[in-house]
C-alpha positions, 0 to 999 in steps of 0.5 A: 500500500502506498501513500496515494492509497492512505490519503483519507482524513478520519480523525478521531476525538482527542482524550480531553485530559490530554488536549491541552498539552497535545495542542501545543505538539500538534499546531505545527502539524495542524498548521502545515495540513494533515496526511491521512491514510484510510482505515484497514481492516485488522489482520492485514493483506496480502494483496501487493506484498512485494512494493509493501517490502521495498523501502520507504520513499518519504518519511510519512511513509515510514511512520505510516508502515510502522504504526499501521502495521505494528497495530495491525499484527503485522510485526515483521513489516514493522520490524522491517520499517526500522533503521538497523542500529534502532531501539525505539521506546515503543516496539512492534511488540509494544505496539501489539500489546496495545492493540490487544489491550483495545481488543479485550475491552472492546470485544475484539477489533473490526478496523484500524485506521490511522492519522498522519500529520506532515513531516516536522524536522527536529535535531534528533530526525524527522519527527511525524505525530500520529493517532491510531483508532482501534474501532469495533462495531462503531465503538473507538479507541485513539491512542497518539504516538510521535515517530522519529524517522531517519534519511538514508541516500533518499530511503527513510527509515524509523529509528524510535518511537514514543507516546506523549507522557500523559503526566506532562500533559498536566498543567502545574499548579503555576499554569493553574487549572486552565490549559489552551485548547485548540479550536480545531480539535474542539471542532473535529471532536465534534463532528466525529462525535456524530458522523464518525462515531454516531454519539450524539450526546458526546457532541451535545457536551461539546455544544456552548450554552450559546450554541446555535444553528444545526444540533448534534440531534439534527444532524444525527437525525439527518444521517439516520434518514439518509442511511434508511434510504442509501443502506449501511453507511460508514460516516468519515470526516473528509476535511477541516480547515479554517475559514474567517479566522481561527475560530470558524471552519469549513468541514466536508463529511462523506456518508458511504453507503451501500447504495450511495456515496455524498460528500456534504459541507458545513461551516463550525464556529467555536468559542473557547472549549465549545462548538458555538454554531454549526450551519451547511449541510445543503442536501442532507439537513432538512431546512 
């Protein structure tokens, strides 16, 4: 699998405990735009062996094949995805362990997908931030991880492997109790509460007491009505980008079903940690 085959944004909500510590990491990813690769089905192909063994060509390739494949119980391309002097803090067996412990919470796992933000250089490589999303039955799971990549006579190699330190992601009792939130993840979180994940009431708790326009209800009624007429439907979030200022964002959300696929856009505000307004969906909202 290459990267044109992995470019499909579906991220995930963010643990809120962690988000404003992860903001100040990922708005340099955020700021450069993200590269996203689709969700794949647990247990991995074996469709294209021979160009999934050769040589990563970029550094987002190199992190993709390591995460996608060492949360996907594929430990030996993982293993393969390393530079050869590496000892990365979390392994492909690490990585594995996680995945099983989601497995047994969960049930089992039906989907893996995984996030991608763009290549940052840094004195230690090139580091690229991920979010893996073990999924079963439209229940998820995120955990982020932070892939160290090396170049090599233009071959890209992973040379370590870390997850944020959930301690250091607390504010100390000097920053006091309020910490930043990113107003795109307060909008991504949002909408994958609803499209994605088919929570409405996670996204109501996002909604601010001034909230106006289209309600999570709305919407959540809206995909119903459409998954009644087009089939089983699997919602993705397509897009997020900002609009008039920080606060405001233009969203694409795409609803494949088994009779149809649509793509319908939106337009966010949000204040603070909350979602203020959503408006849009032309075609799926009823006026």
């Amino acid at each position: 699998m290459d990267e044109a085959e992995a470019a499909q944004f579906a991220d995930p909500p963010r643990k809120w405990a962690r988000v404003g510590a992860m903001a100040g990491s990922w708005a340099v990813v955020l700021a450069l735009g993200a590269w996203v690769a689709p969700g794949f089905a647990a247990g991995g192909s074996d469709e294209e062996g021979d160009s999934r063994d050769e040589p990563a060509s970029t550094a987002n390739n190199a992190a993709w094949r390591y995460l996608r494949y060492g949360s996907n119980e594929d430990a030996d391309r993982a293993e393969a995805s390393l530079c050869d002097d590496a000892s990365p803090e979390l392994t492909p067996a690490d990585l594995d362990t996680i995945r099983q412990a989601y497995a047994d919470e969960l049930g089992g796992i039906t989907r893996v997908d995984l996030e991608t933000g763009d290549p940052v250089q840094s004195s230690d490589g090139i580091m690229v931030a991920g979010t893996v999303s073990y999924i079963y039955q439209g229940t998820q799971r995120h955990e982020d991880f932070v892939v160290t990549v090396q170049e090599n006579d233009g071959s890209f190699c992973v040379s370590n492997a870390t997850q944020p330190d959930d301690e250091a992601d607390q504010p100390s009792a000097s920053e006091g109790t309020e910490s930043a939130v990113d107003p795109k993840t307060v909008a991504a979180d949002f909408l994958r509460a609803v499209v994605v994940e088919r929570n409405p009431q996670a996204a109501i708790a996002m909604q601010c007491d001034s909230y106006s326009g289209i309600t999570a209800q709305d919407l959540d009624a809206a995909i119903a009505d459409w998954t009644a007429t087009n089939g089983a439907t699997t919602g993705y979030l397509n897009s997020l980008d900002s609009a008039e200022g920080p606060m405001v964002f233009e969203a694409e959300i795409k609803l494949d079903g088994d009779l149809k696929i649509e793509t319908f856009a939106f337009q966010l505000a949000v204040q603070g940690d909350c979602v203020e307004s959503l408006e849009g969906g032309d075609g799926l909202v009823k006026a």
